[in-house]
NUFIBA-343766 format. One line per 2 residues: number of its first residue (from 1); for each residue x, y, z of N, C-alpha, C. Coordinates in Angstrom, 3 decimals. Layout:
REM residues N
NUM = X,Y,Z,X,Y,Z,X,Y,Z ~ ...
//
This chain:
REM residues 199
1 = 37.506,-30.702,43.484,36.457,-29.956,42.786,35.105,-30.231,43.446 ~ 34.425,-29.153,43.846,32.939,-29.532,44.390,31.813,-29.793,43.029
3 = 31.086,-30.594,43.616,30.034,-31.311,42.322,28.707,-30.996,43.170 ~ 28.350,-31.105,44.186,27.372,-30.998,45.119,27.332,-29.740,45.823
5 = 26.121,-29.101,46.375,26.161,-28.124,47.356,24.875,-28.371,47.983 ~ 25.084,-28.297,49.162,23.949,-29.037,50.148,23.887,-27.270,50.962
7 = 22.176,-26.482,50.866,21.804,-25.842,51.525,21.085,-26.220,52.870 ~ 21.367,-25.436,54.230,20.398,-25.445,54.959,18.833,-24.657,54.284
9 = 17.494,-24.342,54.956,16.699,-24.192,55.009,16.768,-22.366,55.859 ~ 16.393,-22.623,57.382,16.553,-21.648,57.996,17.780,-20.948,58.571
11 = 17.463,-19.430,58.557,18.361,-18.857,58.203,19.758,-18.832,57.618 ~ 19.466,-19.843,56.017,19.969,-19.360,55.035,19.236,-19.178,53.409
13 = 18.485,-19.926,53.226,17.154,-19.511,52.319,16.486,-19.152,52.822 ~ 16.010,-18.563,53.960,14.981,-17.782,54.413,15.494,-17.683,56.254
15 = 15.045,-16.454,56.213,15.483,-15.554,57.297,14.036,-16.262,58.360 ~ 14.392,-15.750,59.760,12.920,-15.939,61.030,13.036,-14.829,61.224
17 = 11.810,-14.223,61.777,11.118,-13.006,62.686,10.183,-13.882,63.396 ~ 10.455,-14.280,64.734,9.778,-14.741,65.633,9.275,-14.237,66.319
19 = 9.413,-12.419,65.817,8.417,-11.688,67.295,6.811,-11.743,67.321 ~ 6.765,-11.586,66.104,4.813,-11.826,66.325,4.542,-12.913,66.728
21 = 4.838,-14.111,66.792,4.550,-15.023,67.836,4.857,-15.340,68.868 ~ 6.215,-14.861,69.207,6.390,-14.623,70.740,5.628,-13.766,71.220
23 = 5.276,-12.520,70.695,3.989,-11.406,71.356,2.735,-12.363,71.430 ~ 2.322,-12.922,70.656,0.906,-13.727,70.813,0.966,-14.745,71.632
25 = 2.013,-15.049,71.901,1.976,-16.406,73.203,1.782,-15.408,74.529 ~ 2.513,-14.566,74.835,2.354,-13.697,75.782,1.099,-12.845,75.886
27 = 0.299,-12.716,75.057,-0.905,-11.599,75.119,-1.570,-13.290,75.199 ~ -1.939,-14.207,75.291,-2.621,-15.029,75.099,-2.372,-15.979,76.776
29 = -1.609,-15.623,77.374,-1.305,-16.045,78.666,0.020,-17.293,78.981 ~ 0.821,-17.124,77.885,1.961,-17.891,77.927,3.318,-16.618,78.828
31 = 3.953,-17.641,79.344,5.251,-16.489,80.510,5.916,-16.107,78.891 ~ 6.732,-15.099,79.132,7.585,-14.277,78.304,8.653,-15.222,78.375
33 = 9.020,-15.527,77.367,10.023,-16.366,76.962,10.968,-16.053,75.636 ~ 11.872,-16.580,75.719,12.661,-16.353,74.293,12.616,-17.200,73.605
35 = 12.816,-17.363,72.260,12.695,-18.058,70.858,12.987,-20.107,71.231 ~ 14.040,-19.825,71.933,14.847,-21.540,72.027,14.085,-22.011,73.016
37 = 13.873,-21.091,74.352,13.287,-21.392,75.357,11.752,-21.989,74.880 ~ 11.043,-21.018,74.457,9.593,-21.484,74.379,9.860,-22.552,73.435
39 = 10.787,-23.412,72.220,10.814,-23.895,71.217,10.867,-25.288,72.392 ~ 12.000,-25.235,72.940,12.460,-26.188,74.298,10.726,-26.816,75.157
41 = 9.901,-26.033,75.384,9.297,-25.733,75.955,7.689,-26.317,75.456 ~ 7.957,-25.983,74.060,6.745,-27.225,73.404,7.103,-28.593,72.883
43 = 8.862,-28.661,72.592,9.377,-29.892,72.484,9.292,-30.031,70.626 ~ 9.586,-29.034,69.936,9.941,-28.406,68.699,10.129,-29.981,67.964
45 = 11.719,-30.570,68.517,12.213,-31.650,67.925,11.486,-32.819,67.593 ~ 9.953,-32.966,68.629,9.289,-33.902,68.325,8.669,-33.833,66.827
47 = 8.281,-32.701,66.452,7.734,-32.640,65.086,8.632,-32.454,64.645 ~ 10.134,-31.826,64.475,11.122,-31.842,63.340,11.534,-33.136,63.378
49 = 11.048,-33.774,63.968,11.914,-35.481,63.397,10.799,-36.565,63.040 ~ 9.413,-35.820,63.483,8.458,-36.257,62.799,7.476,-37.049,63.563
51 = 7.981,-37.247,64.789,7.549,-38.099,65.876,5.930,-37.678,66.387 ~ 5.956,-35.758,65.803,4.480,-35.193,66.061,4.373,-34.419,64.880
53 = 3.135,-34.433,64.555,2.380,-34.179,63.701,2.284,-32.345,64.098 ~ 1.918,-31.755,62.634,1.373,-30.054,63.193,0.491,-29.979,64.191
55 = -0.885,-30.919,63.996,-1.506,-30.722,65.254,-1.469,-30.423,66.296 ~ -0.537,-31.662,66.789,0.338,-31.793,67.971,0.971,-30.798,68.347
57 = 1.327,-30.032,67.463,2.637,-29.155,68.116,1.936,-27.691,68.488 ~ 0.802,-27.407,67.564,0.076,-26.712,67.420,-0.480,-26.630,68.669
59 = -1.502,-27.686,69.770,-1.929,-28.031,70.593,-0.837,-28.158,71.925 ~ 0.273,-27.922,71.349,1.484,-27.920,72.664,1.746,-26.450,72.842
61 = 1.805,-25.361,71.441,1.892,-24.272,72.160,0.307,-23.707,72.204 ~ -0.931,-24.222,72.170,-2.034,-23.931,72.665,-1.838,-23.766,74.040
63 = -1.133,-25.216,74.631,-1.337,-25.685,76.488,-0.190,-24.523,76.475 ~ 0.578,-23.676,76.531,1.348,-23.239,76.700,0.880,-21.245,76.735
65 = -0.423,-21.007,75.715,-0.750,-19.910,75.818,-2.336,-20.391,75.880 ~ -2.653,-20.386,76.589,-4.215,-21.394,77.051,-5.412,-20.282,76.368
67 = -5.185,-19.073,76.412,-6.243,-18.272,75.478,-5.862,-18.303,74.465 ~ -5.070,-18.714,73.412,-4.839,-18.542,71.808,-5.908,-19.749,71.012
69 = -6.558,-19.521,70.029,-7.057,-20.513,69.120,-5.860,-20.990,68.274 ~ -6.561,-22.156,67.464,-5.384,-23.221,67.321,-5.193,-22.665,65.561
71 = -6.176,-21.811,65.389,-6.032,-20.912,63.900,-4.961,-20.050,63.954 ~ -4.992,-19.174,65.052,-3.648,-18.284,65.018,-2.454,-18.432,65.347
73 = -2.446,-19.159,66.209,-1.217,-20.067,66.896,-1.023,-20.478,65.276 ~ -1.761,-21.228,64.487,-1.111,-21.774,63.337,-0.246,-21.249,62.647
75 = -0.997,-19.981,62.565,-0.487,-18.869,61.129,0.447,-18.327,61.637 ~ 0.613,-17.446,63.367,1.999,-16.992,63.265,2.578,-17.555,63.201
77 = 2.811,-19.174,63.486,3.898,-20.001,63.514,4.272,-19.977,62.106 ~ 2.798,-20.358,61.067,4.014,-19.956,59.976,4.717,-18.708,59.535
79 = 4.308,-17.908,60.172,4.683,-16.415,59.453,5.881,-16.443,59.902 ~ 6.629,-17.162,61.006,7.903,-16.613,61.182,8.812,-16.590,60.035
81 = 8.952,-17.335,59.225,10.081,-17.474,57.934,9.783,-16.022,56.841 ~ 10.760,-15.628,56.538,10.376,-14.710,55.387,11.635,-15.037,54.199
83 = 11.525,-15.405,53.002,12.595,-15.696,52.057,13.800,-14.570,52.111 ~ 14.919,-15.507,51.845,15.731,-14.587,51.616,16.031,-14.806,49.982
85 = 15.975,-13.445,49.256,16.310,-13.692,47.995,17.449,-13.628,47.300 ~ 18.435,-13.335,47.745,19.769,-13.391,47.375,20.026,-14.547,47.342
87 = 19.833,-15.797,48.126,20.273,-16.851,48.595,19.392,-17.453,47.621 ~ 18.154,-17.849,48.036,17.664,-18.289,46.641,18.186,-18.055,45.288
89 = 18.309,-16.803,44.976,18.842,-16.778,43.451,20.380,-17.528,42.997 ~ 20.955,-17.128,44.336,22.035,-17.922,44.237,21.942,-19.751,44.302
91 = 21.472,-19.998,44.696,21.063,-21.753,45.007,20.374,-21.496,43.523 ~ 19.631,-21.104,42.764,18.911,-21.068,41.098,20.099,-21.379,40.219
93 = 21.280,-20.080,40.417,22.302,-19.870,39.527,22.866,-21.203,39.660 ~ 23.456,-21.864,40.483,24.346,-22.704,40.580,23.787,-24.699,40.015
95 = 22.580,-24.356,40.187,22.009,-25.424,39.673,22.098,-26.061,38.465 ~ 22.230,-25.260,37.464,22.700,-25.405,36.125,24.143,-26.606,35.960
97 = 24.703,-25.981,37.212,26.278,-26.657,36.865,26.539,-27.313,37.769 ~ 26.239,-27.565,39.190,26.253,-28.583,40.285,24.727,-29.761,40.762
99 = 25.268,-30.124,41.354,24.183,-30.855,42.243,23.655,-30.026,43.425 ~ 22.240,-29.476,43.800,22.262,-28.554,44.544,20.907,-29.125,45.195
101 = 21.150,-29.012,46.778,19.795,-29.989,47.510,20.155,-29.178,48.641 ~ 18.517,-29.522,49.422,18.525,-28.909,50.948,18.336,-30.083,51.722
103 = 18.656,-29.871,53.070,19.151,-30.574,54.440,18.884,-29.296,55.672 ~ 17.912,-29.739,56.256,16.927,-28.762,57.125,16.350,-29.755,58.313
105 = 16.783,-29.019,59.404,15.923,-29.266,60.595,14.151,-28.281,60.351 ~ 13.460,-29.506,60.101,12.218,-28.753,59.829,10.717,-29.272,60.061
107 = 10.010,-28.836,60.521,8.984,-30.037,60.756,7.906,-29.934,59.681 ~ 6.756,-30.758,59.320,6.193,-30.467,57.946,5.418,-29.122,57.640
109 = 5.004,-29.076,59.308,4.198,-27.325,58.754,5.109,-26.276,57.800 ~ 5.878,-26.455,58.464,6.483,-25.186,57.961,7.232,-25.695,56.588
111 = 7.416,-26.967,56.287,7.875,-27.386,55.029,6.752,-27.224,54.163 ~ 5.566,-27.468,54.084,4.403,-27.681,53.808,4.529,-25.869,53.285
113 = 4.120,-24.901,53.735,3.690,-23.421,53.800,5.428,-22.915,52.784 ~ 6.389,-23.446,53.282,7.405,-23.168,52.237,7.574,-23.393,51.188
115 = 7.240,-24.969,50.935,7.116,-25.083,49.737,5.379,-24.207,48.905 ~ 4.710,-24.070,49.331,3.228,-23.601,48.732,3.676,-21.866,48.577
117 = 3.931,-21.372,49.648,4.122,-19.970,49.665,5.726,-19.448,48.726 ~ 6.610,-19.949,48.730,8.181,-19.397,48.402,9.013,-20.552,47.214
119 = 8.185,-21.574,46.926,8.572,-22.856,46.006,9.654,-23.132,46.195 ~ 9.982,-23.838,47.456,11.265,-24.601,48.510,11.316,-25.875,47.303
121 = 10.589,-26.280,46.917,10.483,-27.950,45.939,11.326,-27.411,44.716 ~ 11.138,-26.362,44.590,11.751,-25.751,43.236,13.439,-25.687,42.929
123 = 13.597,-25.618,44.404,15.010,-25.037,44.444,16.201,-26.128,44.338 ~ 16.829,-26.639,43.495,17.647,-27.505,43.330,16.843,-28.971,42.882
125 = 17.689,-29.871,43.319,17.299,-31.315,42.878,16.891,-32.106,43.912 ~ 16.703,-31.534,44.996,16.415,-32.577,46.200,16.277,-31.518,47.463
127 = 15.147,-32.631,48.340,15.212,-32.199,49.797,15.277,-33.084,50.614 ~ 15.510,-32.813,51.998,15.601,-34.214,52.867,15.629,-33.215,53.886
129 = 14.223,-32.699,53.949,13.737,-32.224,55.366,13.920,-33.193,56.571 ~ 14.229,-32.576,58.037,14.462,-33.654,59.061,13.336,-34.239,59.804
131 = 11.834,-33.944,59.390,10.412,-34.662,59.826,10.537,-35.927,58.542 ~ 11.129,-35.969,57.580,11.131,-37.243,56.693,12.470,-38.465,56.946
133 = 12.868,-37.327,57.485,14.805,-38.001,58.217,14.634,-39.008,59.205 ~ 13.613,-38.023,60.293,13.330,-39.201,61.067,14.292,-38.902,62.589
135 = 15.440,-37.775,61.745,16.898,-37.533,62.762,17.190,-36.226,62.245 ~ 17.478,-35.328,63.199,17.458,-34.222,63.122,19.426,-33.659,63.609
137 = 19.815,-33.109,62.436,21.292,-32.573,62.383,21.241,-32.290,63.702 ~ 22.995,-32.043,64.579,24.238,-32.537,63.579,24.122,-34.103,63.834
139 = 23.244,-34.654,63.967,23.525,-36.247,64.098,24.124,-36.479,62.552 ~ 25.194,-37.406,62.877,25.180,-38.218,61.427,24.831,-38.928,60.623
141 = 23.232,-39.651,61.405,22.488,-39.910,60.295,22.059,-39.831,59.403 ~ 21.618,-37.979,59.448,21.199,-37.319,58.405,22.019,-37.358,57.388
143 = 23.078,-36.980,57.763,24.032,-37.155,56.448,24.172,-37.626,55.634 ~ 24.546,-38.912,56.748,24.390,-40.304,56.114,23.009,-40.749,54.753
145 = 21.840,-40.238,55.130,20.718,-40.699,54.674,20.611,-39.397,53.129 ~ 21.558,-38.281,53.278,21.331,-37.231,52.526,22.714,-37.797,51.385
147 = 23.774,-38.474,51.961,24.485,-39.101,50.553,24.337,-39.916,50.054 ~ 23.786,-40.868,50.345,22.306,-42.041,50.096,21.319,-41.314,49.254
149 = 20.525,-41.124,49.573,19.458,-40.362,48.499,19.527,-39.032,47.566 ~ 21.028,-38.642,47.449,21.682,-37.612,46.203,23.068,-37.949,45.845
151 = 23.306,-39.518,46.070,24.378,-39.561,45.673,25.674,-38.947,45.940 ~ 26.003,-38.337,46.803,26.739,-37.443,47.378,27.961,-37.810,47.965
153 = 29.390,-37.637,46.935,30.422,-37.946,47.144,30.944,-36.935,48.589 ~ 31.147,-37.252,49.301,31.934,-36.568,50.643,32.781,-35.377,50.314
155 = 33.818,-36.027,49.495,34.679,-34.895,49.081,34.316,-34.075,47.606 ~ 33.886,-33.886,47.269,33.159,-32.994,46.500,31.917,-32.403,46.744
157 = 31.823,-32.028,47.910,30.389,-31.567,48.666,30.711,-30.936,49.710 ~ 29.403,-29.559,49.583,30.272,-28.678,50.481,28.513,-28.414,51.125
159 = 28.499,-28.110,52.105,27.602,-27.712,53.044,27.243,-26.484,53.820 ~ 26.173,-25.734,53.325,26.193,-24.515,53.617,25.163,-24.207,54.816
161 = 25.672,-24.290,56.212,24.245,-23.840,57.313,24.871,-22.843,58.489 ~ 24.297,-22.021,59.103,24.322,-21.269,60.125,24.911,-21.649,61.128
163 = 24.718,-23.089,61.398,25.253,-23.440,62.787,26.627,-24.180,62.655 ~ 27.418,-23.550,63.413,28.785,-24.244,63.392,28.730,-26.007,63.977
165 = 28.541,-26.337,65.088,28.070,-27.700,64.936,27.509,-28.603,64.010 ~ 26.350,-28.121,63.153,25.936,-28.329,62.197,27.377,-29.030,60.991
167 = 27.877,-28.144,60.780,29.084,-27.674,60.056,29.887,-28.847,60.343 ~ 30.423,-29.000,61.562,31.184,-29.862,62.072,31.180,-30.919,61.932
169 = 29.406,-31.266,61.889,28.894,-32.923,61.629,29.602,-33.201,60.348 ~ 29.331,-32.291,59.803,29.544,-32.423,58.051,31.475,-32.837,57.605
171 = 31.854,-31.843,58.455,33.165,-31.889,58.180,33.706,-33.536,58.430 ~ 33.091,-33.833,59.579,33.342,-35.176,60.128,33.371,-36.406,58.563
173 = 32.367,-36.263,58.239,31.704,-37.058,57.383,32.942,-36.712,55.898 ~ 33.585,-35.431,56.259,34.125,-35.425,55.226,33.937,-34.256,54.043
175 = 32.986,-34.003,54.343,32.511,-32.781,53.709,32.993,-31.533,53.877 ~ 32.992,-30.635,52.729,33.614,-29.182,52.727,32.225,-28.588,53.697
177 = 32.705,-27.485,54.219,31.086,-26.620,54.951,31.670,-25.121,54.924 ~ 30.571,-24.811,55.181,30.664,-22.898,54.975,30.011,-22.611,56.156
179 = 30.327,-21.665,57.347,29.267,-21.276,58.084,28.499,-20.251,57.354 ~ 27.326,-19.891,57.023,26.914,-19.014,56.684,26.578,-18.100,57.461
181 = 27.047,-16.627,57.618,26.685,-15.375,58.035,25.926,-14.474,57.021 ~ 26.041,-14.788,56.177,25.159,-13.469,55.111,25.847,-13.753,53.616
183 = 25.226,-13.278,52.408,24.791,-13.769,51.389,26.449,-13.584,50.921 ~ 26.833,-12.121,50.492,28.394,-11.558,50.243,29.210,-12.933,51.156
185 = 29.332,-13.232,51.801,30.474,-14.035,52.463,30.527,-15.292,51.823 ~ 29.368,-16.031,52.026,28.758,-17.413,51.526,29.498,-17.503,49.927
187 = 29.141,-16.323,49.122,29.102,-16.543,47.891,30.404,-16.260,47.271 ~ 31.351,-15.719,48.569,32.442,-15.348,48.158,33.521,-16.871,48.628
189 = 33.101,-17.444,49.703,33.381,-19.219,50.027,33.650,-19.874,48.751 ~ 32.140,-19.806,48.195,31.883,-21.123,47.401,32.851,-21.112,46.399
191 = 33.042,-19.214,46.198,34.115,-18.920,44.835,35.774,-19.321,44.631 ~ 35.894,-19.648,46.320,37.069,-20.055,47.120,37.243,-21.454,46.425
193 = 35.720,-22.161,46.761,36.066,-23.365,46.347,35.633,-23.889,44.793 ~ 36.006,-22.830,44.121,35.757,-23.217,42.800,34.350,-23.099,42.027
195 = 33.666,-23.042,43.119,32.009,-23.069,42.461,31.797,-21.539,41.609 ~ 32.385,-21.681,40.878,32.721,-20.182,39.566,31.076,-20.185,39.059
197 = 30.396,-21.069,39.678,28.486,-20.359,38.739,27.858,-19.244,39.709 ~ 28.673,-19.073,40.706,28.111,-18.285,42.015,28.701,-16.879,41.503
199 = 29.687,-16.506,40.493,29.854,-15.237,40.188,28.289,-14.448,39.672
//
C-alpha cells in the first residue's frame, strides 16, 4: 500500500518555456545555444546544490550575454516555469489521505519566485529542494536525506519525476516511481497503485 508520494518540481508541477530567455541571451550577445547547453555553460548545478547563490548565477549568464542587465537576465530566468494545474490539483486531492512532498533539482531563485508566485510551500507536507540538499538527484543522497526528513518508508512510496534516471535512483532505494509524461497517465499509475484519492 503506498502512504507517501514524493513529487518532482519541474516539468511535473510546472511546465518550462525557455524560449524567451534563450532569445535574450542571443539578442544580448551570447552564441545560440540550446536549453542544457547554455545551462552546462553557466554551471546551473552550482546553484542547484547551493554552492552559488542567485547572484552568482545571475552574473554567470551576464559573462555569457555581456549586453544583458542583471534585472532582465533575472526575470526571464524566472519566467521560464509556468504551473501546471492539473498536477497541482492533483498533488491538493491526494493530500488529505497520503503523505505528499516535493524532491526537486532547484536552485533558490526559482524556489523563492515559486513559492511567492504559484504557492509551491502550499502543496503537500514538505519540500527538500536540491540548493537545501546540498546534492542534487539521481544521487542517493537526496533520497536518503528526503526519508530522513518525511519519514519515508521505501516501500510505501512512490516517486513521481520526468527523468527516467531520476526514477531509477529511487527504485534503487526501493521505492515505487512513475515516469511522468503528462497528467492522464501519471494519474492513471498512481490508481494502479492504489492511490484511489487521485480519482
Amino acid at each position: 500500500m503506498i502512504r507517501d508520494i514524493v513529487f518532482d518540481i519541474g516539468r511535473v508541477i510546472v511546465g518550462i518555456r525557455p524560449q524567451s530567455m534563450l532569445e535574450l541571451l542571443v539578442r544580448r550577445g551570447a552564441p545560440r545555444l540550446g536549453l542544457n547547453a547554455t545551462l552546462e555553460r553557466v554551471g546551473l548545478s552550482d546553484h542547484e546544490t547551493g554552492r552559488m547563490d542567485g547572484a552568482g548565477l545571475i552574473e554567470r549568464f551576464r559573462r555569457l550575454a555581456p549586453q544583458a542587465s542583471h534585472a532582465e537576465l533575472r526575470q526571464h530566468w524566472l519566467d521560464i516555469f509556468y504551473p501546471h494545474h492539473d498536477m497541482i490539483r492533483l498533488a491538493h486531492q491526494i493530500t488529505a489521505q497520503h503523505g505528499v512532498y516535493l524532491l526537486s533539482n532547484i536552485g533558490e531563485l526559482h524556489w523563492h519566485h515559486l513559492v511567492a508566485q504559484h504557492g509551491l510551500a502550499g502543496i503537500g507536507h514538505g519540500a527538500l529542494p536540491s540548493f537545501q540538499a546540498g546534492v542534487m538527484k539521481p544521487h542517493g543522497a537526496i533520497y536518503r536525506q528526503a526519508e530522513r526528513n518525511f519519514a519515508l518508508r521505501p516501500a510505501t512510496t512512490v516517486f513521481i519525476d520526468d527523468r527516467g534516471a531520476n526514477i531509477q535512483a529511487a527504485r534503487e532505494r526501493g521505492w515505487h516511481g512513475i515516469v511522468h509524461r503528462n497528467f492522464q497517465d501519471t494519474r492513471e499509475a498512481l490508481l494502479r497503485l492504489g492511490v484511489e484519492a487521485a480519482q
